[in-house]
LUMMAR-969233 format. One line per 2 residues: number of its first residue (from 0); their letters; for each residue y, z, x of C-alpha. Coordinates in nm, 4 decimals. Layout:
<nodes>
NUM) A) Y,Z,X | ...
</nodes>
This chain:
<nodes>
0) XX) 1.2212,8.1577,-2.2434 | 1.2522,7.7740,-2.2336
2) XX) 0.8999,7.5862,-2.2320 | 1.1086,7.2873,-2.0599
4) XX) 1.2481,7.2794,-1.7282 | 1.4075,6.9530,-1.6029
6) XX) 1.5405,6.9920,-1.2274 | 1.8277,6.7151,-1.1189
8) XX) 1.8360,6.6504,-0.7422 | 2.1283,6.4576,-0.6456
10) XX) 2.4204,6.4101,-0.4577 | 2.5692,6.3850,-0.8126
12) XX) 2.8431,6.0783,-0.7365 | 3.0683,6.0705,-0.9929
14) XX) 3.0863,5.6672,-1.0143 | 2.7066,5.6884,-1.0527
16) XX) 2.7262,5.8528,-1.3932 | 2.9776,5.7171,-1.7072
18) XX) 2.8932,5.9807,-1.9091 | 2.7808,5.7488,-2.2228
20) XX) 2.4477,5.6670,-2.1248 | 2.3378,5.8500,-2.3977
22) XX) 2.0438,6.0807,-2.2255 | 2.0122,6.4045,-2.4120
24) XX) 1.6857,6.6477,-2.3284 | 1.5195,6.8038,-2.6785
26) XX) 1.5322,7.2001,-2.7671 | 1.4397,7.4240,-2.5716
28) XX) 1.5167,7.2340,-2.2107 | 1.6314,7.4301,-1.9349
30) XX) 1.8414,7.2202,-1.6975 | 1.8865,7.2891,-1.3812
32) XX) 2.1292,7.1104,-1.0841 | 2.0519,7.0745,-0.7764
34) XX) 2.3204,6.9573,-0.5352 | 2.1254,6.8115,-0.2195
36) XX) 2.4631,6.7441,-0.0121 | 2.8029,6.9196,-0.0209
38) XX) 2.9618,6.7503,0.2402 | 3.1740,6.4416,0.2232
40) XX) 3.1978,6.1350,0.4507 | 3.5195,5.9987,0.5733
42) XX) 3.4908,5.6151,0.4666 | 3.7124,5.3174,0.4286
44) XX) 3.6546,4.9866,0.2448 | 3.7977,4.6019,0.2389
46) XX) 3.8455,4.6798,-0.1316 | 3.9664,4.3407,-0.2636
48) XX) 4.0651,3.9869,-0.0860 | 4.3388,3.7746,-0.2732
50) XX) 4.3544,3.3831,-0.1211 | 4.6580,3.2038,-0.1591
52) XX) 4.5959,2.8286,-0.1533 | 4.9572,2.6307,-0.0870
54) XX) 5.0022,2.2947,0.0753 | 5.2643,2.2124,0.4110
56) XX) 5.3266,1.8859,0.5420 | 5.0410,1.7580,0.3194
58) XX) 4.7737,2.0048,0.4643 | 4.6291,2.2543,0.2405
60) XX) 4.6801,2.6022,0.3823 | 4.5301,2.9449,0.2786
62) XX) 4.6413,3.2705,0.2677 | 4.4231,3.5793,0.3124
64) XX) 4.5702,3.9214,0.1968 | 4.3249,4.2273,0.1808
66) XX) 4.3427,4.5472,0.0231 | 4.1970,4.8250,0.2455
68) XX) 4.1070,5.1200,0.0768 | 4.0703,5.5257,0.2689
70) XX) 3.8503,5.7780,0.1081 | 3.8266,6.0966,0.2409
72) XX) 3.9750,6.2362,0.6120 | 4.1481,6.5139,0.7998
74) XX) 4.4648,6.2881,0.9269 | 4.5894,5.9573,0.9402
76) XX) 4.4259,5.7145,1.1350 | 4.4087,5.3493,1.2628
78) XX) 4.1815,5.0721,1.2109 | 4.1800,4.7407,1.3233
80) XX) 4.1103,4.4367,1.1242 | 3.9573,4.1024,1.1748
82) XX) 3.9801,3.7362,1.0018 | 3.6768,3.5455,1.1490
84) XX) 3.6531,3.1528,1.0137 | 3.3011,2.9862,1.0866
86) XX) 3.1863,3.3009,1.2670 | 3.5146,3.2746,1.4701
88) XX) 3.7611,3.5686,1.5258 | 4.1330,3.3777,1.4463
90) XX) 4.3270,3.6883,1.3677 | 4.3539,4.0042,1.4479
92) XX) 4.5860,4.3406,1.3140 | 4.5625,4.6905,1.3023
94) XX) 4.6099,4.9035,0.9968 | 4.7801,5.2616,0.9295
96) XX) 4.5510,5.4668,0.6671 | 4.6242,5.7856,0.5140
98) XX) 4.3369,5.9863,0.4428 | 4.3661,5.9048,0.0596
100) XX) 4.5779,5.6330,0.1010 | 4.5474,5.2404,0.0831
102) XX) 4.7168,4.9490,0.2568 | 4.7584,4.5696,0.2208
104) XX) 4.7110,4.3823,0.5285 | 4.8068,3.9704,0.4909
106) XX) 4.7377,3.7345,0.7621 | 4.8926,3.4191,0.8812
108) XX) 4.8187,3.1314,0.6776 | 4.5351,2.8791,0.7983
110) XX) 4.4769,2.5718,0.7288 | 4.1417,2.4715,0.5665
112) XX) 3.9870,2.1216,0.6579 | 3.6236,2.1378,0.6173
114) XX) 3.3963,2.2276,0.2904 | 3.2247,2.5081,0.2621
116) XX) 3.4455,2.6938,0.5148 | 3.3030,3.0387,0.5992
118) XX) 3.5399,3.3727,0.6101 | 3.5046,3.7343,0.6867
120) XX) 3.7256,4.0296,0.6471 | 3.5924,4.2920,0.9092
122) XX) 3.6850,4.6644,0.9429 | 3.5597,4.8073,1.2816
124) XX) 3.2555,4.9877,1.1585 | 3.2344,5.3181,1.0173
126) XX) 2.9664,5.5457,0.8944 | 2.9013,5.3300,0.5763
128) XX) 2.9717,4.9954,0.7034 | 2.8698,4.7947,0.4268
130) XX) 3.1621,4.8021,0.2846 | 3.3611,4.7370,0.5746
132) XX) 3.3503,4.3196,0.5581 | 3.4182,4.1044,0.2565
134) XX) 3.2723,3.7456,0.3117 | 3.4111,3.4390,0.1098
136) XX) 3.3518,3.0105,0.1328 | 3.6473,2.8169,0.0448
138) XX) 3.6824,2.4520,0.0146 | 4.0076,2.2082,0.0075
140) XX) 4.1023,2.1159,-0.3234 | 4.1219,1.7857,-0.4598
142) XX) 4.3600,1.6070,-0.6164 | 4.2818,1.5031,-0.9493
144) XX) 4.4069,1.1207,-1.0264 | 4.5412,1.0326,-1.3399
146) XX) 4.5934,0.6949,-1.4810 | 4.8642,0.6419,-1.7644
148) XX) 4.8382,0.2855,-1.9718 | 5.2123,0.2037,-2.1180
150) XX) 5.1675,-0.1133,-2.2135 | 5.3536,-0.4769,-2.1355
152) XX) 5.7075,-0.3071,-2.2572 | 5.7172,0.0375,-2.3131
154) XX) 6.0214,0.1958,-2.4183 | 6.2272,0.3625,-2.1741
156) XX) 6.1260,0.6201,-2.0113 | 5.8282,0.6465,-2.2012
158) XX) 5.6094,0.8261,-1.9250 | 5.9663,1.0205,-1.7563
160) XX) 5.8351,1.3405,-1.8539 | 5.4444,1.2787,-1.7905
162) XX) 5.5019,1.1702,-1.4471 | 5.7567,1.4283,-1.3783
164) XX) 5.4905,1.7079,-1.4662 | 5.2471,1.5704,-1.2642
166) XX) 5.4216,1.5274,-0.9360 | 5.5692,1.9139,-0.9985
168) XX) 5.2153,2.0178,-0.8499 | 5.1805,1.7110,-0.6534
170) XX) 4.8672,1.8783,-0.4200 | 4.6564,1.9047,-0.7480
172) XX) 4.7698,1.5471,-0.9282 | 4.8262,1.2568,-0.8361
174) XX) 4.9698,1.0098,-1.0943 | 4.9686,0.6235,-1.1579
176) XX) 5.1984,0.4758,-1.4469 | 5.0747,0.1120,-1.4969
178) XX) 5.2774,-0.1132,-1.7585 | 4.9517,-0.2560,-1.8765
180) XX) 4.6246,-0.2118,-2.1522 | 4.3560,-0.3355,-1.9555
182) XX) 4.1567,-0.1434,-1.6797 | 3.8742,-0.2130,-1.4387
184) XX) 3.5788,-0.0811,-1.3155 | 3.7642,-0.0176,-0.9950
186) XX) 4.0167,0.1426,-1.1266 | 3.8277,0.3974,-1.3145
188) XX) 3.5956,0.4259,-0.9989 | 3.8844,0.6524,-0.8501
190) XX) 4.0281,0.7833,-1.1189 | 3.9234,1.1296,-1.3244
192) XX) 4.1754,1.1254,-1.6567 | 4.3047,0.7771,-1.8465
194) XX) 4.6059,0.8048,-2.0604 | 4.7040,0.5786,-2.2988
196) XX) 5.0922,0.6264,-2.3838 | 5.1446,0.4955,-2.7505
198) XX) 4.9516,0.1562,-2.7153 | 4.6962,0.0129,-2.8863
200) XX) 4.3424,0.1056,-2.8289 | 4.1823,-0.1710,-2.5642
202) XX) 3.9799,-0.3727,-2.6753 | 3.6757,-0.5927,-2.5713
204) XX) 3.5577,-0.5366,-2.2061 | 3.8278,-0.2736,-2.1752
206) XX) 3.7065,-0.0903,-2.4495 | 3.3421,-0.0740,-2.3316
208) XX) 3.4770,0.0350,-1.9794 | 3.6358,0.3142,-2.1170
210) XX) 3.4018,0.4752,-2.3265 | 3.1709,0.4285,-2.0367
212) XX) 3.4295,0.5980,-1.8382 | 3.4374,0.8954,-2.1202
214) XX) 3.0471,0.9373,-2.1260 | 2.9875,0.9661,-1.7130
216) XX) 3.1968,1.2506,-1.7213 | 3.5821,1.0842,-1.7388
218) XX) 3.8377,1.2063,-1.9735 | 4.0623,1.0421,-2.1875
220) XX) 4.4165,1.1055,-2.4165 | 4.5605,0.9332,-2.6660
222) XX) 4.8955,1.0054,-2.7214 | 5.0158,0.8497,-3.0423
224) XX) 5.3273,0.6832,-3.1258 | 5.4810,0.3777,-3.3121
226) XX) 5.2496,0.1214,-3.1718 | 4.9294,0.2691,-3.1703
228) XX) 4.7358,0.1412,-3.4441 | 4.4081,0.2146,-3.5675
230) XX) 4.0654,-0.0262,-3.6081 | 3.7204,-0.0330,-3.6916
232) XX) 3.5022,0.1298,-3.4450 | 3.6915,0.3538,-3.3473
234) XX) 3.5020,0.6584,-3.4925 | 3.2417,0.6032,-3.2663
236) XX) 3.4636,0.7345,-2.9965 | 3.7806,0.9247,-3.1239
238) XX) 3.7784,1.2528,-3.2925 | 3.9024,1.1306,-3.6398
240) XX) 4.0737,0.8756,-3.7796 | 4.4626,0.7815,-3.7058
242) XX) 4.6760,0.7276,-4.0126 | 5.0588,0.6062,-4.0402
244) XX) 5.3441,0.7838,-3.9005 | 5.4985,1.0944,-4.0950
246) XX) 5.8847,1.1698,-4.0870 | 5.9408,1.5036,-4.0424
248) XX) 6.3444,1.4373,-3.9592 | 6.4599,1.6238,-4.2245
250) XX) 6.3004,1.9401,-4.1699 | 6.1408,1.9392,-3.8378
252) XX) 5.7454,2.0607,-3.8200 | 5.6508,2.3410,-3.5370
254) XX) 5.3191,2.3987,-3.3790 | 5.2177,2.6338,-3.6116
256) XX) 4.8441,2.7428,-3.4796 | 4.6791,2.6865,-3.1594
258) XX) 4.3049,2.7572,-3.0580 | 4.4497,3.0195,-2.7733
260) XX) 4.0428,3.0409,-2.6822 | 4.0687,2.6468,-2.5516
262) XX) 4.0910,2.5900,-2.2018 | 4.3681,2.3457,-2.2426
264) XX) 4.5504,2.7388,-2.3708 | 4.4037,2.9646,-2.0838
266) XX) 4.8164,2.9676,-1.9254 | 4.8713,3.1270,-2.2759
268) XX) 4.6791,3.4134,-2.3277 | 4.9105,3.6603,-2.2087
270) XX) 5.1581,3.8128,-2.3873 | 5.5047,3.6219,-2.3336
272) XX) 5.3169,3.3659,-2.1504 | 5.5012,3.0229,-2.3694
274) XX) 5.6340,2.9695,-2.7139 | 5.5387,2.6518,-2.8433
276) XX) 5.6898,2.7606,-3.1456 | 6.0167,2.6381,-3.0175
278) XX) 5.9482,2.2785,-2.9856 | 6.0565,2.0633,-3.3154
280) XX) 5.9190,1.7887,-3.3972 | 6.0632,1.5328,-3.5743
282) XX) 5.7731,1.2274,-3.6085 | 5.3818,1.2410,-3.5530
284) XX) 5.0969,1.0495,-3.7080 | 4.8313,1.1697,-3.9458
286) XX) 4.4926,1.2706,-3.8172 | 4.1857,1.2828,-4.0273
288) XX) 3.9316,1.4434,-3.8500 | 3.6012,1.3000,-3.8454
290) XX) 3.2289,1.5261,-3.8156 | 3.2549,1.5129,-3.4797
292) XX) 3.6388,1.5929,-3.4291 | 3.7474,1.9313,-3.3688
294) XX) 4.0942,2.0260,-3.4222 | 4.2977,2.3060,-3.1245
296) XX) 4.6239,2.2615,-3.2394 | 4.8324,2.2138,-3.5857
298) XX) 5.1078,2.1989,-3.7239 | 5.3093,2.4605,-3.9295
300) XX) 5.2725,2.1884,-4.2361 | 4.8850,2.2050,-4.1682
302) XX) 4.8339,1.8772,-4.0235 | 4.6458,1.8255,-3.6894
304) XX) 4.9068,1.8208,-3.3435 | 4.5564,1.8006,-3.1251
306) XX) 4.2149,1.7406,-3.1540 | 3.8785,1.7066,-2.9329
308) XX) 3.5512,1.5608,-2.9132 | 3.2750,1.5572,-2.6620
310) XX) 3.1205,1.2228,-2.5509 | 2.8331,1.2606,-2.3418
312) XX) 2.9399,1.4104,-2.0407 | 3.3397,1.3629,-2.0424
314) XX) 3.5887,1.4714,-2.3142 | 3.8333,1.2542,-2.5767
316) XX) 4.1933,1.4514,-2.6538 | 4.4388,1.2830,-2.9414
318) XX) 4.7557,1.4407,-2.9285 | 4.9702,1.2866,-3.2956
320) XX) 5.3267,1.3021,-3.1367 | 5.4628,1.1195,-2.8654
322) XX) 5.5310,1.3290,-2.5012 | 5.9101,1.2270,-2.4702
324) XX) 6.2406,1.3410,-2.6443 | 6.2122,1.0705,-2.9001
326) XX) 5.9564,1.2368,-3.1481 | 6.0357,1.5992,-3.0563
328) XX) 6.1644,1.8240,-2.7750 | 5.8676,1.9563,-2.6578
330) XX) 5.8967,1.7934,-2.3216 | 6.2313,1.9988,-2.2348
332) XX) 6.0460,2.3413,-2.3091 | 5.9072,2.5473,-2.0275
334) XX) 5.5833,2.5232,-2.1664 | 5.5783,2.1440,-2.1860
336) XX) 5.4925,2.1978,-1.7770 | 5.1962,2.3945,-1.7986
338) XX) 5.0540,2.2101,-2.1070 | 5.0132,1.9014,-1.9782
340) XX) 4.8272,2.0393,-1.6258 | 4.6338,2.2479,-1.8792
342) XX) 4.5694,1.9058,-2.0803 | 4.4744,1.7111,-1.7392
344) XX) 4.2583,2.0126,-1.5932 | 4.0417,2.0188,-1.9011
346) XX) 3.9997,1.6169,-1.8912 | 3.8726,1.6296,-1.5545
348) XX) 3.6448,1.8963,-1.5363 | 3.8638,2.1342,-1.3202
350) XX) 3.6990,2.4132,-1.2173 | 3.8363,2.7281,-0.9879
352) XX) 3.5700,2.7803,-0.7387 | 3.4348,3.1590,-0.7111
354) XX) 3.4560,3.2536,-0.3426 | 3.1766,3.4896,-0.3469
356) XX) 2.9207,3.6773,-0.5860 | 2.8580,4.0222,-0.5832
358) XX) 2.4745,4.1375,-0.4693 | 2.2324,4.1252,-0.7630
360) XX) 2.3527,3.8644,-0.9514 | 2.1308,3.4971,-1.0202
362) XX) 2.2386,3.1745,-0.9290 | 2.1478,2.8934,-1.0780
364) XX) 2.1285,2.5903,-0.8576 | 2.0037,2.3578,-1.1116
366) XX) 2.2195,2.4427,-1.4131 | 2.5146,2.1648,-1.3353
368) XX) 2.7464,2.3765,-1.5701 | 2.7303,2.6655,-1.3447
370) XX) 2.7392,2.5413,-0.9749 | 3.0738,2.3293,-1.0747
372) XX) 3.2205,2.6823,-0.9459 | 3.0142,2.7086,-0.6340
374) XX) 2.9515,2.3499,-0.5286 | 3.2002,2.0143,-0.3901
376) XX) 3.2020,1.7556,-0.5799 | 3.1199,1.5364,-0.3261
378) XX) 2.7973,1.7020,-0.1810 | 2.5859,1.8162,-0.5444
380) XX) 2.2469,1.8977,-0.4524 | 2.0271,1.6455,-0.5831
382) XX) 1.8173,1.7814,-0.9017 | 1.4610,1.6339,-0.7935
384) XX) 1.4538,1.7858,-0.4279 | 1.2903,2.1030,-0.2924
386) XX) 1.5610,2.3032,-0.1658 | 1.5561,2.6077,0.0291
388) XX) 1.7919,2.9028,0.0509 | 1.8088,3.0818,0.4260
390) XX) 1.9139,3.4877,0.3201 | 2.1201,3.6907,0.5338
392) XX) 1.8499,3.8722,0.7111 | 1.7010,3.5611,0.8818
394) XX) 1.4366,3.4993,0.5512 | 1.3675,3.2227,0.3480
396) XX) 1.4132,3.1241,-0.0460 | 1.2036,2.8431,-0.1581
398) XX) 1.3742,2.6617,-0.4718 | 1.1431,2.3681,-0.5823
400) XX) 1.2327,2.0785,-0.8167 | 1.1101,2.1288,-1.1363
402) XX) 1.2641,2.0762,-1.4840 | 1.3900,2.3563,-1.5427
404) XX) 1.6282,2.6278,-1.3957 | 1.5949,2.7355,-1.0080
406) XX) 1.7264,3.0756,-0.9553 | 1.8482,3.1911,-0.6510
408) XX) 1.8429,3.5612,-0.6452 | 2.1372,3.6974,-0.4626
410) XX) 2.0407,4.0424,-0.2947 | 2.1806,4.0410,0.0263
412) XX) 2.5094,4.0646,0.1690 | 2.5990,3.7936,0.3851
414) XX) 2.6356,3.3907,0.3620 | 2.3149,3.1809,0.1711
416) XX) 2.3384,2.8450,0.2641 | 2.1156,2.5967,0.0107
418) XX) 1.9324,2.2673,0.2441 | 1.6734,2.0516,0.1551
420) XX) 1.3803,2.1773,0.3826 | 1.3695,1.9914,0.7615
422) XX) 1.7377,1.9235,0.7376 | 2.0520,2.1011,0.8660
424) XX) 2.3090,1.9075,0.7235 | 2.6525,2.0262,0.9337
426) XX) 2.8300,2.1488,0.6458 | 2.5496,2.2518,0.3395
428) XX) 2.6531,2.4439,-0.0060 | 2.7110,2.8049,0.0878
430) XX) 2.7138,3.1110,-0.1238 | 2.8917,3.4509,-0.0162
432) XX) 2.7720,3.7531,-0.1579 | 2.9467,4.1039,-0.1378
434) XX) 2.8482,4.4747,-0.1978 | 2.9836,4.6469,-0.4986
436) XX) 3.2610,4.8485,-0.3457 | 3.2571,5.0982,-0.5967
438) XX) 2.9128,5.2281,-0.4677 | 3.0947,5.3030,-0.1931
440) XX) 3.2774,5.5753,-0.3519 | 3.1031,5.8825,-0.2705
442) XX) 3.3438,6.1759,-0.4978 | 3.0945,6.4135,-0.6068
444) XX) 3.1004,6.5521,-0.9659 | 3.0305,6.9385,-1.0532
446) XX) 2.6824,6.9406,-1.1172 | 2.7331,7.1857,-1.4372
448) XX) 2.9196,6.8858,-1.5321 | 2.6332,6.6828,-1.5696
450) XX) 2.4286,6.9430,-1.6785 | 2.6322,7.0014,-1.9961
452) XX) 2.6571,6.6541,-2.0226 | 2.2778,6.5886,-2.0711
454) XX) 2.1999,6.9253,-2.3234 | 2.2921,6.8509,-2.6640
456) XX) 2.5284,7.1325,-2.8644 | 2.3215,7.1149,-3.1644
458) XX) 2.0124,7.2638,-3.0219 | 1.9541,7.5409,-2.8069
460) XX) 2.0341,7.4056,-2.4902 | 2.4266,7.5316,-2.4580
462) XX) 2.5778,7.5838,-2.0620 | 2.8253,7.7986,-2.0674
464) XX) 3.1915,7.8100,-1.9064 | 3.0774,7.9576,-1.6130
466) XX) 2.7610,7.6775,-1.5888 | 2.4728,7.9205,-1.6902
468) XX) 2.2366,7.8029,-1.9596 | 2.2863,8.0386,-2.3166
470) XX) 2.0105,8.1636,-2.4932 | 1.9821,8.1331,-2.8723
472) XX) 2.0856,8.5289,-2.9051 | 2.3792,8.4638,-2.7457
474) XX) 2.4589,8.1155,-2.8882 | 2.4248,8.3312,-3.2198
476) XX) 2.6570,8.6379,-3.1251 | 2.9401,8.3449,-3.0353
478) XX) 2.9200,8.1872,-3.3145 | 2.9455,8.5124,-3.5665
480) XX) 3.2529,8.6134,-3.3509 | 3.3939,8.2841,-3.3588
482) XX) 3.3432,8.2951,-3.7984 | 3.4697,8.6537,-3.7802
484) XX) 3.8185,8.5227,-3.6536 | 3.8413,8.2700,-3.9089
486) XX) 3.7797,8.5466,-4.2228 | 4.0097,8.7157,-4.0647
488) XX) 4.3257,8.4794,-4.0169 | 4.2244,8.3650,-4.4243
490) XX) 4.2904,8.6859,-4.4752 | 4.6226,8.7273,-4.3162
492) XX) 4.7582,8.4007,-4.4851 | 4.6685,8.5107,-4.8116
494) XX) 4.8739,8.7834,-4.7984 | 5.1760,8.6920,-4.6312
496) XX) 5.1661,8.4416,-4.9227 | 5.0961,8.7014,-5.2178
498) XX) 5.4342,8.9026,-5.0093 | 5.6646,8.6204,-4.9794
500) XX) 5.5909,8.5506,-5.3840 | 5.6974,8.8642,-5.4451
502) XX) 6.0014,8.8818,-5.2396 | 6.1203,8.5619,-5.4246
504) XX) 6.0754,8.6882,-5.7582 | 6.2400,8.9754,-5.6894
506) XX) 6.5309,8.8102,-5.5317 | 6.5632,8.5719,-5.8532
508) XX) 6.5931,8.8641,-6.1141 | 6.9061,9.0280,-5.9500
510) XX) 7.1315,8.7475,-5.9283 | 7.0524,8.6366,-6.2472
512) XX) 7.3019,8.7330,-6.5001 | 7.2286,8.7892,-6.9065
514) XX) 7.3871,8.6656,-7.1715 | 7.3859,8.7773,-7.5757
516) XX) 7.2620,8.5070,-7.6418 | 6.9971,8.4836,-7.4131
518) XX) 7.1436,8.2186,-7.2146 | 7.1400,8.2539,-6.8006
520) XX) 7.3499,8.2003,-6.5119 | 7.3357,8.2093,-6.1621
522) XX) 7.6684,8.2146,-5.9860 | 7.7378,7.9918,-5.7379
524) XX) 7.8515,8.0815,-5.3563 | 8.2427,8.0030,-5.3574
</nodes>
């Protein structure tokens, strides 16, 4: 008899075990299931939410499609659906569901105006109807401006292809091509990535502006050609040093490695996602990095195509070839496109805003790094101001200013919206937090299942096929049987191979014919 019993009541839902948990009970353990419920509930979910952000007539519009998921039923059935926007019901359908089945519903595109815009899926309620609403904030994008330097007489078209990528997506950019080296504060007031095309570095006042620019958060590339030139003090803010021009012409260069990992890369990951591979290029200039340089892209001859460096809170990108048809052809690739919005989105700090969080994660409202997905750019919560958090359920979250993080622990489902205390600003930073649907999914598993899973097979805990527990007699009888079977199919083999050795020695000696003089020969078939 076992001197352990462990009894497991439970509904036993499958999604709440993995099976690699790695809980195993010691020798000796008798486990026994107990299955509290065998009934299942008829339940369907807002499973997933995909928004669509597009632009018409120069408003941005969004478009909601959700998946609805049915688990469970006797016969098909219909549910009706809701879009609400600022507590507001704007849309209404009604969905066909299987009783296994799913469905996508997509609503009319709306137009979104105001930060911090508040939106609910809602299924009319069922008996679990915490997963029958999916709650989201959205915000209109903004465009990002970008300022390209040419210089007094640039050469033709030296900015064709720039431009021409930038107004491809013209909700997210918006592009200004000056034919000059200077800059003012004014100008880099409104403006989130400066790119000088092949000129010479600015100097003076222009100069200090810029790398003031660069350290409050501004990006800046270099894109090198035959007039930039190099000079002292530049180290201090580039990411190596520029050398002369190289002539690849005759036998172009290829990017031959690229830090995939980069941001400026993230439209590349996937598999056939761009060849850069393609593009030849026929002139670029040398790059020496420097200790604070970091190289993302080379050539195939091992010399750098891109580099990096951080300075203070804004980024510095050389690229060593021009972006035209003169030095190469990577402008008339099809990944030339996505580069250059990857090269842009990483100079400004582009972020894709998460429209909700799912209930128990943390949110930091102090760590700037992290609320750049949560949070406009235009209304950041001052660091060195209480704050409070209002939950779901009508409660309070006090956040206080202090020096270090302020976590905002997210347990409810519903909308937190972060205030300084006393104040109701109309429109404050809002947080929407979800269940986890896959809680909702209430298959059960066979408790013997789970039973087996938890008694390890090298002690004497053993459950058999039919789910009883075996006892060490028994565990011993199978596995002499199971030994007995092997001996015996050894045994077998050995000799039907002994026979068939025999039958092909015997078959050898008659058609084998003698001669005097000892000599053999085996006839042939024709």
């Amino acid at each position: 008899q076992p001197n352990r019993e462990v009894v497991i009541i439970s509904d036993f839902q499958r999604s709440g075990w993995n099976g690699d948990e790695g809980v195993a009970f010691p020798a000796g353990t008798l486990v026994s299931p107990v299955l509290i419920s065998d009934e299942t509930t008829p339940n369907a979910s807002v499973a997933s939410l995909i928004l669509r952000r597009d632009f018409f007539s120069g408003q941005e519009r969004m478009t909601a499609e959700a998946r609805v998921v049915r688990r469970q039923g006797d016969a098909p059935e219909e549910r009706t659906i809701v879009l609400e926007l600022d507590g507001q019901e704007t849309q209404t359908q009604t969905v066909s569901l299987d009783p296994t089945g799913s469905a996508v519903v997509t609503f009319d595109p709306f137009t979104l105006s105001d930060i911090y815009t508040r939106g609910s899926i809602r299924l009319d309620s069922d008996a679990l109807p915490q997963d029958d609403e999916l709650h989201f904030v959205l915000s209109p994008g903004r465009a990002m401006r970008t300022l390209v330097l040419e210089g007094a007489n640039p050469r033709q078209d030296a900015s064709f292809y720039l431009e021409t990528a930038h107004i491809s997506e013209e909700a997210s950019f918006e592009i200004e091509v000056r034919r000059s080296t200077s800059v003012s504060d004014a100008d880099l007031a409104s403006t989130d990535v400066v790119i000088l095309n092949d000129i010479p570095f600015p100097q003076g006042a222009a100069a200090d502006r810029l790398r003031a620019f660069v350290e409050g958060g501004g990006g800046l590339l270099l894109i090198l050609g035959a007039r930039s030139e190099w000079r002292t003090g530049l180290e201090e803010i580039l990411p190596g040093r520029t050398g002369s021009a190289m002539d690849h012409s005759r036998g172009a260069v290829r990017l031959g490695r690229l830090e995939r990992s980069h941001p400026v890369f993230e439209s590349f990951t996937g598999p056939r996602s761009g060849d850069f591979a393609r593009a030849r290029f026929f002139m670029s200039r040398d790059l020496e990095l420097g200790p604070e340089g970091r190289g993302i892209a080379w050539f195939d001859d091992g010399s750098v195509a891109l580099a990096e460096r951080r300075l203070g809170e804004g980024t510095v990108l050389v690229w060593t070839s021009r972006m035209d048809r003169f030095w190469n052809d990577l402008a008339v690739q099809p990944v030339f496109l996505p580069f250059v919005h990857g090269l842009v989105r990483h100079l400004a700090g582009y972020r894709e805003r998460i429209p909700w969080f799912t209930a128990g994660q943390v949110l930091d409202i102090a760590d700037p790094a992290g609320l750049v997905f949560v949070a406009d750019r235009e209304s950041e919560l001052p660091p060195d101001v209480d704050l409070v958090a209002l939950t779901p359920s009508g409660g309070s979250v006090t956040l206080p200013a202090t020096a270090g993080p302020r976590f905002l622990e997210l347990e409810q489902q519903g909308f937190y919206p972060v205030r300084p205390p006393g104040m109701n600003p109309e429109r404050p930073l809002t947080v929407a937090v979800n269940v986890d649907v896959a809680e909702s999914e209430l298959e059960a598993m066979d408790p013997e299942e789970l039973a087996a899973a938890v008694a390890p097979r090298d002690t004497d805990v053993v459950i058999g096929a039919g789910g009883e527990t075996l006892s060490v007699e028994r565990q011993e009888r199978n596995q002499e049987r199971r030994q007995s079977l092997w001996r015996l199919l050894m045994v077998a083999a050995l000799v039907l191979l002994l026979i068939e050795t025999g039958i092909s020695n015997w078959i050898s000696r008659a058609t084998a014919t003698n001669f005097e003089h000892g000599g053999s020969y085996v006839p042939s078939n024709t």
